[in-house]
C-alpha positions as CSV (number, residue, x, y, z in Angstrom):
1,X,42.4,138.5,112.5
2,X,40.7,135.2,111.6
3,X,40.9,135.6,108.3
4,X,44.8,136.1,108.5
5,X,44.8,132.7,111.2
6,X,42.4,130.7,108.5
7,X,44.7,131.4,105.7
8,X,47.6,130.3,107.6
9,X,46.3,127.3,109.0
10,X,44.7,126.5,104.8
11,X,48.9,127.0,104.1
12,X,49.7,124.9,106.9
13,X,47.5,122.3,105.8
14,X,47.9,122.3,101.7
15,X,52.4,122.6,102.6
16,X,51.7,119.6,105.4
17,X,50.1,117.5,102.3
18,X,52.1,118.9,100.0
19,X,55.1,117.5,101.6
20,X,53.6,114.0,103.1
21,X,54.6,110.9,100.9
22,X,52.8,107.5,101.0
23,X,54.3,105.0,103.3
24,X,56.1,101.9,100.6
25,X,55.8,98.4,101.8
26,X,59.5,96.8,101.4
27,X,60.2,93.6,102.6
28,X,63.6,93.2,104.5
29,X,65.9,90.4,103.9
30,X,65.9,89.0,107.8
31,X,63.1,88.5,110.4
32,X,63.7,88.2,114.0
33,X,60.7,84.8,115.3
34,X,59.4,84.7,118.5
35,X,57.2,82.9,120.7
36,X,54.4,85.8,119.7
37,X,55.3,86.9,116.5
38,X,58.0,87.7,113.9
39,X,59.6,91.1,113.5
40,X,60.9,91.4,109.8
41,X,62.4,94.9,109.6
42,X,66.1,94.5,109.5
43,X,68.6,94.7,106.5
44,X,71.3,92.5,108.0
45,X,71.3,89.2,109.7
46,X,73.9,91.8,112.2
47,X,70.8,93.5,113.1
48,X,68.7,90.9,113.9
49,X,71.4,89.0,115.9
50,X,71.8,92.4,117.7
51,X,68.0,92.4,118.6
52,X,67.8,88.9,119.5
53,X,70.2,88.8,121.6
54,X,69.1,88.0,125.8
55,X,66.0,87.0,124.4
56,X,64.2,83.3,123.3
57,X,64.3,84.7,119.7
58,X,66.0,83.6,116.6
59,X,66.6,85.4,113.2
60,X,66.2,84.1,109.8
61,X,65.9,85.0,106.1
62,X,62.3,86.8,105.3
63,X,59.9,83.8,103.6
64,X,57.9,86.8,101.9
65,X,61.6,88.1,100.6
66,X,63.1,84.8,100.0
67,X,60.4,83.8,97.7
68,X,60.3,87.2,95.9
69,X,64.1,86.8,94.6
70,X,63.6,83.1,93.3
71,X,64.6,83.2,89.5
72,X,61.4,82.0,87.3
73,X,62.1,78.9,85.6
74,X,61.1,79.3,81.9
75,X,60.4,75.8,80.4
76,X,61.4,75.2,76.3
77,X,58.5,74.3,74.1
78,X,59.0,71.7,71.7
């Protein structure tokens, strides 16, 4: 009888890991600011309104994603 419960719980364990994928950072496009803290995990400035709203909190665009989509500037060489 263990050895049937230790090889399920070994199958339990390798399918668990098996299965389980790394967390990805992403950075969303708006952040919710507040008095303690900023909350940046919302696709649409909708969203954010939605959280904000009955609270001293405003949304804006993400700094962190803001200056991630700035073009780079490529200077000619002469």
């Amino acid at each position: 009888m263990r050895t049937i419960t230790a090889f399920l719980l070994l199958a339990a364990a390798i399918g668990a890991a098996w299965t389980i994928s790394p967390a990805q950072a992403r950075d969303y496009r708006y952040c919710l600011y507040e008095r303690y803290g900023e909350d940046c995990s919302f696709n649409t400035y909708a969203q954010c309104q939605a959280s904000a709203s009955g609270r001293a909190a405003y949304c804006n665009l993400n700094r962190r994603f803001a200056v991630a989509q700035q073009p780079v500037r490529r200077r000619r060489v002469q």
